[in-house]
mmCIF file of the N, C-alpha and C atoms, coordinates in Angstrom:
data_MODEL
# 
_entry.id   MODEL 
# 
loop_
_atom_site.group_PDB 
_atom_site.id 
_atom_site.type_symbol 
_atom_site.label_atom_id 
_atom_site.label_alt_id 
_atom_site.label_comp_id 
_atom_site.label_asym_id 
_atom_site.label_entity_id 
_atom_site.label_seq_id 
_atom_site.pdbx_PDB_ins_code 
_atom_site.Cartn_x 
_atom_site.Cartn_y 
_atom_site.Cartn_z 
_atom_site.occupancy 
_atom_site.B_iso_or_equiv 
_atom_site.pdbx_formal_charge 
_atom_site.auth_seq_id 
_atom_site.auth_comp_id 
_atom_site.auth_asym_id 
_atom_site.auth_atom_id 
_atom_site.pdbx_PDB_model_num 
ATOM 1   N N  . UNK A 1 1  ? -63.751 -13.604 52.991 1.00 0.00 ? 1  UNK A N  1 
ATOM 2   C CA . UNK A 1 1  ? -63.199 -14.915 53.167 1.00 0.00 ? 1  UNK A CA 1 
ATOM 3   C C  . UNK A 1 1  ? -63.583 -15.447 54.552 1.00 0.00 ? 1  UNK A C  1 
ATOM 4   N N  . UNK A 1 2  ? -64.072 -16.511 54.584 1.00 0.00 ? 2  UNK A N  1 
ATOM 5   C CA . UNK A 1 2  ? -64.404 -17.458 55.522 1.00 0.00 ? 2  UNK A CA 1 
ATOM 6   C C  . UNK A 1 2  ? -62.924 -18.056 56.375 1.00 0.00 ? 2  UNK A C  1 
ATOM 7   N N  . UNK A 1 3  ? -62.550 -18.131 57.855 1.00 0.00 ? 3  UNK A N  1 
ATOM 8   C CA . UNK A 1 3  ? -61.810 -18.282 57.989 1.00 0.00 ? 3  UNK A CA 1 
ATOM 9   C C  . UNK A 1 3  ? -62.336 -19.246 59.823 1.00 0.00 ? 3  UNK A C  1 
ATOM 10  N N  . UNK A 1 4  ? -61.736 -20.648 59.989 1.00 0.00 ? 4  UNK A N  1 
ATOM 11  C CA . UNK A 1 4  ? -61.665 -21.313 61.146 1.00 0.00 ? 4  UNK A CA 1 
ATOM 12  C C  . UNK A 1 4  ? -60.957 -20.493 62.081 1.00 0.00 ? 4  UNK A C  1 
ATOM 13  N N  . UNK A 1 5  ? -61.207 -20.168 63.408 1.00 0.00 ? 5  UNK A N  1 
ATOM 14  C CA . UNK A 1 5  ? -60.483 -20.140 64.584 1.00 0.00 ? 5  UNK A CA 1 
ATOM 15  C C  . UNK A 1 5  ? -59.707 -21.247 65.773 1.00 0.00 ? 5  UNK A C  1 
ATOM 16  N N  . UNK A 1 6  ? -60.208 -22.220 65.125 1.00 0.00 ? 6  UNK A N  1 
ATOM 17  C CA . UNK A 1 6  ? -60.265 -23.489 65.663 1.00 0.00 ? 6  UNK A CA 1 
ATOM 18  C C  . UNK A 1 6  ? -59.109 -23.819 66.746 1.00 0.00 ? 6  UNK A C  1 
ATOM 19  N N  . UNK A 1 7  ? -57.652 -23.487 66.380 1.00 0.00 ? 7  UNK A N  1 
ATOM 20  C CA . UNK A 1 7  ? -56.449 -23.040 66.797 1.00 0.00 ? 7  UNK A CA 1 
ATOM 21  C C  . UNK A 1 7  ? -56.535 -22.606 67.941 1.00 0.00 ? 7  UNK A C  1 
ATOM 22  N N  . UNK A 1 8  ? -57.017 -21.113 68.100 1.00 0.00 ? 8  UNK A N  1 
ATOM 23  C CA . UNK A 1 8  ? -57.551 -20.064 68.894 1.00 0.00 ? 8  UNK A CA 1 
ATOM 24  C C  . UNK A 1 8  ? -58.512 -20.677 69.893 1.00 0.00 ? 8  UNK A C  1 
ATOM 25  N N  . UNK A 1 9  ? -59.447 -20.980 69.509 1.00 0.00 ? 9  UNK A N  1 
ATOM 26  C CA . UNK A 1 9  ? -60.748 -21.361 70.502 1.00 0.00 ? 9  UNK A CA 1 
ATOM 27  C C  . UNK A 1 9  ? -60.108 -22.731 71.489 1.00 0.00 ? 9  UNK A C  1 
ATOM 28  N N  . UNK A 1 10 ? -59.121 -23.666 70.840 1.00 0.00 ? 10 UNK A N  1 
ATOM 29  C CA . UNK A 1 10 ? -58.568 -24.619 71.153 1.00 0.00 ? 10 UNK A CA 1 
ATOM 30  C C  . UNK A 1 10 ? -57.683 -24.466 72.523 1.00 0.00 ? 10 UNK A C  1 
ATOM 31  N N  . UNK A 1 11 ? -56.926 -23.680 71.868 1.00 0.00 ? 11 UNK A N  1 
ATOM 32  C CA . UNK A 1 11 ? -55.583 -22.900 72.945 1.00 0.00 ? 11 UNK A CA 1 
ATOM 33  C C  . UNK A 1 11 ? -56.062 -22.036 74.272 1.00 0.00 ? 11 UNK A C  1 
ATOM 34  N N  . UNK A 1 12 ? -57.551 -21.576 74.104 1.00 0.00 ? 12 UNK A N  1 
ATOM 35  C CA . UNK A 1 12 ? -58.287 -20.677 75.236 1.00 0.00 ? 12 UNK A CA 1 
ATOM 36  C C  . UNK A 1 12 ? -58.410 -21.688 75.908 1.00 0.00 ? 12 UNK A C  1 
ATOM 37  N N  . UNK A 1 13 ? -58.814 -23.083 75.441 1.00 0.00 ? 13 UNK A N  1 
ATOM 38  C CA . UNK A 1 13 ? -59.867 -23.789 76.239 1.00 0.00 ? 13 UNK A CA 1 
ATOM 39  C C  . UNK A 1 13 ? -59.402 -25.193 76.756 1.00 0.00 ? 13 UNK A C  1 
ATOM 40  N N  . UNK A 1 14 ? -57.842 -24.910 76.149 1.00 0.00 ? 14 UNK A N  1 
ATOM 41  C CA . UNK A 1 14 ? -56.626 -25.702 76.970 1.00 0.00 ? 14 UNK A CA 1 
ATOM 42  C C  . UNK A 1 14 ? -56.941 -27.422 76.121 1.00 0.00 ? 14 UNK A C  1 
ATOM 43  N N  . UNK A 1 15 ? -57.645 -27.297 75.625 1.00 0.00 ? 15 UNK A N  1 
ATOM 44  C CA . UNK A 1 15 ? -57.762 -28.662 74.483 1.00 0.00 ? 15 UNK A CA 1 
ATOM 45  C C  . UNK A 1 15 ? -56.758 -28.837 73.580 1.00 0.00 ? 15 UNK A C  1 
ATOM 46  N N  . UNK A 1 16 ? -56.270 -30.162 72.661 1.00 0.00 ? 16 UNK A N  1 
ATOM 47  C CA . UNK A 1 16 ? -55.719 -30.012 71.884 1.00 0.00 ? 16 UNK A CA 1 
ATOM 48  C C  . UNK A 1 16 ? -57.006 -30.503 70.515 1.00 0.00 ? 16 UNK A C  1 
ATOM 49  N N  . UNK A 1 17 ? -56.179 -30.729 68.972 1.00 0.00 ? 17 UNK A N  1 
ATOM 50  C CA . UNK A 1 17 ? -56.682 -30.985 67.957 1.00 0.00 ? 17 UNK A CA 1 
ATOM 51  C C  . UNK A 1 17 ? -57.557 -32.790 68.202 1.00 0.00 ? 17 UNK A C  1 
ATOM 52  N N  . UNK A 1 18 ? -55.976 -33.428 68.698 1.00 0.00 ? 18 UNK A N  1 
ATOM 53  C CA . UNK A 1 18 ? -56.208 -34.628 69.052 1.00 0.00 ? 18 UNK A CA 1 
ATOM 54  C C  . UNK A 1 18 ? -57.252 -34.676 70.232 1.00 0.00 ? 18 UNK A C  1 
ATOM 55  N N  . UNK A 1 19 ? -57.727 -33.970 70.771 1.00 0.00 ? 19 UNK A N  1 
ATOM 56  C CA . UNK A 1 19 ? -58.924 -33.995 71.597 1.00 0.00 ? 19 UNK A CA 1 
ATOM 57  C C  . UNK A 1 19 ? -60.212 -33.934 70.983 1.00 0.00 ? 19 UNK A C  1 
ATOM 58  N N  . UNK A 1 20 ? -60.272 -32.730 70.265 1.00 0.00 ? 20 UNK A N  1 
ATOM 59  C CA . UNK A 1 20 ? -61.342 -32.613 69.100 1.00 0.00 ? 20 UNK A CA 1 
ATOM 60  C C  . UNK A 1 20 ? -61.658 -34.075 68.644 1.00 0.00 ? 20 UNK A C  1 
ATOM 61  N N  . UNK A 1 21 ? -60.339 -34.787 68.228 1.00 0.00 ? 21 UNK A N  1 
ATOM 62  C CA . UNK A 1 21 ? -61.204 -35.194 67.063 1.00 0.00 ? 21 UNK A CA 1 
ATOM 63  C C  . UNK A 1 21 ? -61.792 -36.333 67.722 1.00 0.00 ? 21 UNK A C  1 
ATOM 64  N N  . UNK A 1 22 ? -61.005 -36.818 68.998 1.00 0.00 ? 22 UNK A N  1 
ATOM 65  C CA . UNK A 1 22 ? -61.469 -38.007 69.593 1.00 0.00 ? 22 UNK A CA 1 
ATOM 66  C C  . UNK A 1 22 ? -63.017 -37.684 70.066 1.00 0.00 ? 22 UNK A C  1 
ATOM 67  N N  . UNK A 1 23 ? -63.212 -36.709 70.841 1.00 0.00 ? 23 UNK A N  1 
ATOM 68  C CA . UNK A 1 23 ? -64.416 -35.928 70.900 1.00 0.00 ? 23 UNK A CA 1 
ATOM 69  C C  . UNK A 1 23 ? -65.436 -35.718 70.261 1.00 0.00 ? 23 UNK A C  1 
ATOM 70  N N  . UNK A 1 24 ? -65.453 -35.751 69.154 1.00 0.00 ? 24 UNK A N  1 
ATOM 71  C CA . UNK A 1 24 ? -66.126 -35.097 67.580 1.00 0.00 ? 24 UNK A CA 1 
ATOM 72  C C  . UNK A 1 24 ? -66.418 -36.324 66.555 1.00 0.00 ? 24 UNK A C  1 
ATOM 73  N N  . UNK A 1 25 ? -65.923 -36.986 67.504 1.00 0.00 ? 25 UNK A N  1 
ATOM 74  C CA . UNK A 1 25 ? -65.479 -38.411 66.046 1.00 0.00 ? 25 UNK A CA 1 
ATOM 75  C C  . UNK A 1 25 ? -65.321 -38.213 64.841 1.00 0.00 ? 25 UNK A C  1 
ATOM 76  N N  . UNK A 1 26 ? -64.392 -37.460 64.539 1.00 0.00 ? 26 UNK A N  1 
ATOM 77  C CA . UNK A 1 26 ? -63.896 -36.566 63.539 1.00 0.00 ? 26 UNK A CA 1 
ATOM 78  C C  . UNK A 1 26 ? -62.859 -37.100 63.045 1.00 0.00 ? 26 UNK A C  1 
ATOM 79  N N  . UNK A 1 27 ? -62.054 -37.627 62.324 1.00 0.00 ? 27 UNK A N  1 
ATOM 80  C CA . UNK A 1 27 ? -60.871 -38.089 62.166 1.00 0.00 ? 27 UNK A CA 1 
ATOM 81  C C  . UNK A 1 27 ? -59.533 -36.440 62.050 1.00 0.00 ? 27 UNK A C  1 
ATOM 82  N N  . UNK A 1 28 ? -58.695 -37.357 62.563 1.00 0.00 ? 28 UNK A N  1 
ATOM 83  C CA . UNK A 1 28 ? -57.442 -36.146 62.832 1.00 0.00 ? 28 UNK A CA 1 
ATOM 84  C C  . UNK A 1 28 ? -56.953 -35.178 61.619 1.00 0.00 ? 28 UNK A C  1 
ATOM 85  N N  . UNK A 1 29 ? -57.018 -36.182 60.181 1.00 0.00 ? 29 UNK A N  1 
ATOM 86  C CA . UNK A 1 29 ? -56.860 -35.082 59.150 1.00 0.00 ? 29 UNK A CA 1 
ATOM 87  C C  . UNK A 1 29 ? -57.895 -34.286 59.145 1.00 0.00 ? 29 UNK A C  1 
ATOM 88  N N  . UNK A 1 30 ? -59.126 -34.331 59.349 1.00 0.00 ? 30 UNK A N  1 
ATOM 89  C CA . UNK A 1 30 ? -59.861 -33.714 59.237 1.00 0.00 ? 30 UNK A CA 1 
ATOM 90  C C  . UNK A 1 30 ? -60.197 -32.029 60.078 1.00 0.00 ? 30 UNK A C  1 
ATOM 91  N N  . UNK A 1 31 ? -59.622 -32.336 61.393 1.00 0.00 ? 31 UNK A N  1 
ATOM 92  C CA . UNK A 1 31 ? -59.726 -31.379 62.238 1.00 0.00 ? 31 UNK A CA 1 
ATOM 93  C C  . UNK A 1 31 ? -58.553 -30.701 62.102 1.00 0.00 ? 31 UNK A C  1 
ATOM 94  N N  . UNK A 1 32 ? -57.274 -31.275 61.478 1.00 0.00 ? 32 UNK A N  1 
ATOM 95  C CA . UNK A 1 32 ? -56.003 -30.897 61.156 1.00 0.00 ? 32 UNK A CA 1 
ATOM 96  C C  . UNK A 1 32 ? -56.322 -29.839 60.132 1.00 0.00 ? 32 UNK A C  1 
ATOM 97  N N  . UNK A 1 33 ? -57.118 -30.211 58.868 1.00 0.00 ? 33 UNK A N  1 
ATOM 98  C CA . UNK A 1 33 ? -57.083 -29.342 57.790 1.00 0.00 ? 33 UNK A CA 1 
ATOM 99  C C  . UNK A 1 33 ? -57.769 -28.244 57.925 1.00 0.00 ? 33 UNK A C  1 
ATOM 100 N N  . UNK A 1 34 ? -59.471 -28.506 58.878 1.00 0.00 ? 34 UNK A N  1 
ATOM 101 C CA . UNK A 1 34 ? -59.928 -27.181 59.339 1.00 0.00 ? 34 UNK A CA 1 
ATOM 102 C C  . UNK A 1 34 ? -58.830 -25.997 59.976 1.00 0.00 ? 34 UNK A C  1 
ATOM 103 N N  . UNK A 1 35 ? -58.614 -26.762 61.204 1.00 0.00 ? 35 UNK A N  1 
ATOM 104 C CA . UNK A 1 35 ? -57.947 -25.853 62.115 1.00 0.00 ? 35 UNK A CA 1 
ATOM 105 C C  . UNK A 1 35 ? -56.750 -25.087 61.399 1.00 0.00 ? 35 UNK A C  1 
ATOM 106 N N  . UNK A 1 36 ? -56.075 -25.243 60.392 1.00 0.00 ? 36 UNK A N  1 
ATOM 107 C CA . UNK A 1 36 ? -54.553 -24.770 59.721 1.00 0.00 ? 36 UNK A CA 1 
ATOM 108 C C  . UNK A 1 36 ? -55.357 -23.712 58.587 1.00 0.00 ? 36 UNK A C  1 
ATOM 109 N N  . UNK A 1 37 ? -56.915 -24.099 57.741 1.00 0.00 ? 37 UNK A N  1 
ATOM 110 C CA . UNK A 1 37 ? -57.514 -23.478 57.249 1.00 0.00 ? 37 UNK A CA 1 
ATOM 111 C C  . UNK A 1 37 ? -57.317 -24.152 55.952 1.00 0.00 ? 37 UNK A C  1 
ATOM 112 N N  . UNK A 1 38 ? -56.291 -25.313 55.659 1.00 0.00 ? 38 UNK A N  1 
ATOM 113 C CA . UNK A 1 38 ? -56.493 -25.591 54.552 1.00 0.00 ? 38 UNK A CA 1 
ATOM 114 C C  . UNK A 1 38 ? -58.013 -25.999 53.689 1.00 0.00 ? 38 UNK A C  1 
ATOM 115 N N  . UNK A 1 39 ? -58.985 -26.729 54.356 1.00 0.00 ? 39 UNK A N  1 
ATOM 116 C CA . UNK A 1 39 ? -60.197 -26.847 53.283 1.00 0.00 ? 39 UNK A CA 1 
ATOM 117 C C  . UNK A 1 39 ? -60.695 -25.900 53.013 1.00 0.00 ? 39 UNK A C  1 
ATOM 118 N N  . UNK A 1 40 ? -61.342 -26.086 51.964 1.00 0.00 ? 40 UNK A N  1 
ATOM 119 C CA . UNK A 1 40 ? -61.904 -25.184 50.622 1.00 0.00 ? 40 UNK A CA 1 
ATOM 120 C C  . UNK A 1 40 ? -63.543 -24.904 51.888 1.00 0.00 ? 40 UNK A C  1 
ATOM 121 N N  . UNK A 1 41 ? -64.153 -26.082 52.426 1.00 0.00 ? 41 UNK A N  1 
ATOM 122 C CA . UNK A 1 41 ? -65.354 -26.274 52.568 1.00 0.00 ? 41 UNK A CA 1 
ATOM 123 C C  . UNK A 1 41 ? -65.093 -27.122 53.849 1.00 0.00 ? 41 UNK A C  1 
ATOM 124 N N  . UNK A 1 42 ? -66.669 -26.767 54.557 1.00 0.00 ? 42 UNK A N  1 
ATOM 125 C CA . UNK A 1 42 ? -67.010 -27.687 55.632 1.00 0.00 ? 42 UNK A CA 1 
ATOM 126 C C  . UNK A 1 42 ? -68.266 -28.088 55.564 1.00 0.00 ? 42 UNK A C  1 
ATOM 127 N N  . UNK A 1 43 ? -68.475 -29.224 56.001 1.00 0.00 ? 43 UNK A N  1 
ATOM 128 C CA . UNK A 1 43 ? -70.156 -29.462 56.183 1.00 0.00 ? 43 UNK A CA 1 
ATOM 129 C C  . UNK A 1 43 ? -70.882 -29.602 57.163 1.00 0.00 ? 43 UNK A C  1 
ATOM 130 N N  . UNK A 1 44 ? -71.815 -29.206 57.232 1.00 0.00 ? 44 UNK A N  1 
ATOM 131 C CA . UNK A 1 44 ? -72.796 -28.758 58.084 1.00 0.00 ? 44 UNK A CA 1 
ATOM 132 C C  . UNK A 1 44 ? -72.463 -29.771 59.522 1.00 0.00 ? 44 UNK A C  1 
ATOM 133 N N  . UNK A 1 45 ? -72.790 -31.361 58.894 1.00 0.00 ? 45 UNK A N  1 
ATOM 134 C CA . UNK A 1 45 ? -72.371 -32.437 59.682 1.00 0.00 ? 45 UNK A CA 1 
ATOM 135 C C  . UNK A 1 45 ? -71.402 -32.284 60.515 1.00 0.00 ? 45 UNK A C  1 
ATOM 136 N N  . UNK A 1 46 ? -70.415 -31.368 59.650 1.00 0.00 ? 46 UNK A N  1 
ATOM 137 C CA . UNK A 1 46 ? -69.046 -31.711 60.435 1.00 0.00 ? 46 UNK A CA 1 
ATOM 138 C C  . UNK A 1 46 ? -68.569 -30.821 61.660 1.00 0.00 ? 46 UNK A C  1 
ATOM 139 N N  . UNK A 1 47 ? -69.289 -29.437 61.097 1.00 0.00 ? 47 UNK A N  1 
ATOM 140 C CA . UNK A 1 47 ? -69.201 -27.997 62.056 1.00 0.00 ? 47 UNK A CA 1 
ATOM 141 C C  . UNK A 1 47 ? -70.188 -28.486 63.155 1.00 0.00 ? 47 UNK A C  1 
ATOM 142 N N  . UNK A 1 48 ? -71.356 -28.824 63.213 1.00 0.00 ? 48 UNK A N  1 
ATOM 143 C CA . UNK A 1 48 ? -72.216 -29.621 64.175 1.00 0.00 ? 48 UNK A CA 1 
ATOM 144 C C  . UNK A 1 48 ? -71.664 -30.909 65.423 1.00 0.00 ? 48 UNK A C  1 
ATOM 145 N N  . UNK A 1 49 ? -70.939 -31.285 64.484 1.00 0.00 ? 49 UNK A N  1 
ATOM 146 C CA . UNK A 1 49 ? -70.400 -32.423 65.581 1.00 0.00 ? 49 UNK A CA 1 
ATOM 147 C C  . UNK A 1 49 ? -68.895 -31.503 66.306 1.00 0.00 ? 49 UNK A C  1 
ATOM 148 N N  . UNK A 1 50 ? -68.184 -30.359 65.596 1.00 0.00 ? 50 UNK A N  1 
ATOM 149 C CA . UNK A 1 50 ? -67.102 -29.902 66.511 1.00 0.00 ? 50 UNK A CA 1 
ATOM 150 C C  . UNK A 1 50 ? -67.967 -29.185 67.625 1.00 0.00 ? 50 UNK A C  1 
ATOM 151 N N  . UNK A 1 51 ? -69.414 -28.507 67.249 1.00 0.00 ? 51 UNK A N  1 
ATOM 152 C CA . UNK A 1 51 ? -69.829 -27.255 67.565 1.00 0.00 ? 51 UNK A CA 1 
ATOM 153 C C  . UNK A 1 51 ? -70.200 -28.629 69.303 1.00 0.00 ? 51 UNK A C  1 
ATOM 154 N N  . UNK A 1 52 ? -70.878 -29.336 69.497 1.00 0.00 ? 52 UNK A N  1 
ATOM 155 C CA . UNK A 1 52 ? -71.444 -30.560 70.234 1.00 0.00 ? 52 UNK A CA 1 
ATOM 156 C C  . UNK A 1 52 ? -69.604 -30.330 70.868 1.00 0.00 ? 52 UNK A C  1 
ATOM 157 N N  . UNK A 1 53 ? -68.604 -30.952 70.194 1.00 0.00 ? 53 UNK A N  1 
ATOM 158 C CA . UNK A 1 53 ? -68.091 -31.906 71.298 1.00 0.00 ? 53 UNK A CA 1 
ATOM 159 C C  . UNK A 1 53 ? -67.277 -30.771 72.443 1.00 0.00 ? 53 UNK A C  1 
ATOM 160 N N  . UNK A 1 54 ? -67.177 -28.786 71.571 1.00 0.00 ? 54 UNK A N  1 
ATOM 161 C CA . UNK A 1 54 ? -66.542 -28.281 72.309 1.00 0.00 ? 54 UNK A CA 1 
ATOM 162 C C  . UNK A 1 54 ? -68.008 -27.385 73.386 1.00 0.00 ? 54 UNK A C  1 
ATOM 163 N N  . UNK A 1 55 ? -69.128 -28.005 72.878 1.00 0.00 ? 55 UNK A N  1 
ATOM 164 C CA . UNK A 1 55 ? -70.237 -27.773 74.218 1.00 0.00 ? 55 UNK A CA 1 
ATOM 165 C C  . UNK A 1 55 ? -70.579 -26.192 73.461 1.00 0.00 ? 55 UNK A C  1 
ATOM 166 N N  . UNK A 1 56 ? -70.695 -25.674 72.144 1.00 0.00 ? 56 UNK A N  1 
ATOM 167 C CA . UNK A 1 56 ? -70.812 -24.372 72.078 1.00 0.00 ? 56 UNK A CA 1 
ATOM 168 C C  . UNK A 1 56 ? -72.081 -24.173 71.290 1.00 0.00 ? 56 UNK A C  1 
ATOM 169 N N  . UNK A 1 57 ? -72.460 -22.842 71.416 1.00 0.00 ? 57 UNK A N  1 
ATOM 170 C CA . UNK A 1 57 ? -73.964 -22.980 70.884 1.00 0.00 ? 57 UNK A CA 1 
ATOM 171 C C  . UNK A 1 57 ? -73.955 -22.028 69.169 1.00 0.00 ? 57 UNK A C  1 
ATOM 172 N N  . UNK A 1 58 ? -73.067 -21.321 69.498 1.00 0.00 ? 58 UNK A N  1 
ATOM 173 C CA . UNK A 1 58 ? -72.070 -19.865 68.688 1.00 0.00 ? 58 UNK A CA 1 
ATOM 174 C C  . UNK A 1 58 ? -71.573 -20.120 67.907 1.00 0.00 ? 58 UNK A C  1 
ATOM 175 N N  . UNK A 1 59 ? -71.923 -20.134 66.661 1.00 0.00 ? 59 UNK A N  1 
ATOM 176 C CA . UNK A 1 59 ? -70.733 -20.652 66.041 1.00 0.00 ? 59 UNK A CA 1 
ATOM 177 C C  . UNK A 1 59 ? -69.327 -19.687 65.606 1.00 0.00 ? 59 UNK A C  1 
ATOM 178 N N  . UNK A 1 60 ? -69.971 -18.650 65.870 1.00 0.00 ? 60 UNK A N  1 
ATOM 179 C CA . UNK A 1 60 ? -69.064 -17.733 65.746 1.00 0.00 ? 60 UNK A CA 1 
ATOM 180 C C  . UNK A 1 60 ? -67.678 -17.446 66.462 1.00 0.00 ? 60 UNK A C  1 
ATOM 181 N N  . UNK A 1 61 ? -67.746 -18.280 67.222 1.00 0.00 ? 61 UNK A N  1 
ATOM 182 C CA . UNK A 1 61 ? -66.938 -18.485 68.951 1.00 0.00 ? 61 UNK A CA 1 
ATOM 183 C C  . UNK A 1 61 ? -65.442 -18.933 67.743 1.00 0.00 ? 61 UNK A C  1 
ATOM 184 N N  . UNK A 1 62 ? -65.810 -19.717 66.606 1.00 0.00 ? 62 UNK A N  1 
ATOM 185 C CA . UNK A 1 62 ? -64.892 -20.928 65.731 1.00 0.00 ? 62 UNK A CA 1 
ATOM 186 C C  . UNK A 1 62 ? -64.559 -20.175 64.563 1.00 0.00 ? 62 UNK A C  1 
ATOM 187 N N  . UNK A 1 63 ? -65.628 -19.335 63.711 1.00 0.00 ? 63 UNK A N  1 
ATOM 188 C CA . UNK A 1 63 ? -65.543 -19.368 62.660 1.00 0.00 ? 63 UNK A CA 1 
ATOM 189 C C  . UNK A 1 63 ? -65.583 -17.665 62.622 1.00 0.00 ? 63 UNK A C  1 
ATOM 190 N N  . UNK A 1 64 ? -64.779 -17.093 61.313 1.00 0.00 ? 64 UNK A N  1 
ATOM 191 C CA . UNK A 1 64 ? -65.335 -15.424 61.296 1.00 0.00 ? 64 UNK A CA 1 
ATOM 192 C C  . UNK A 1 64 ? -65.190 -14.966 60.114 1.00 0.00 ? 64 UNK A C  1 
ATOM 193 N N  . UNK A 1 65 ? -65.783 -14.220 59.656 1.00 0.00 ? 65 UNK A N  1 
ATOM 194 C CA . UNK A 1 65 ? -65.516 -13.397 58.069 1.00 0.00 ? 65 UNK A CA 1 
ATOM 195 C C  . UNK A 1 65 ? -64.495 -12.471 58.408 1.00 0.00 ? 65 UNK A C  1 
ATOM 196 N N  . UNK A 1 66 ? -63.729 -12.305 57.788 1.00 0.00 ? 66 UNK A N  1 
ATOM 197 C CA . UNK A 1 66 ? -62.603 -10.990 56.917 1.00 0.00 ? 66 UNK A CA 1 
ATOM 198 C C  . UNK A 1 66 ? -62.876 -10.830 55.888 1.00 0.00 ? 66 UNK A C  1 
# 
């Protein structure tokens, strides 16, 4: 299972969600549903523009298998 850290990486790096999304131009449900883990799916587009606005190259830093 595919699982966001988003929460985690957030809370290290003293950001909130509402930062993301203003950042990301992401809208707030959107970074809301990653970060809690509710979506099924992400798209490429979308992991690209969080991966840009939190400056990371890793994506692994966000995301991890169990």
């Amino acid at each position: 299972m595919v699982k966001m850290k988003l929460l985690e990486y957030l809370d290290k790096e003293d950001k909130t969600m509402y930062w993301l999304a203003e950042n990301s131009r992401l809208s707030y449900p959107t970074i809301f549903r990653l970060s809690k883990n509710k979506s099924r799916s992400v798209r490429f587009n979308t992991l690209n523009k969080i991966m840009e606005a939190l400056d990371i190259e890793d994506f692994n830093k966000i995301i991890e298998y169990e």
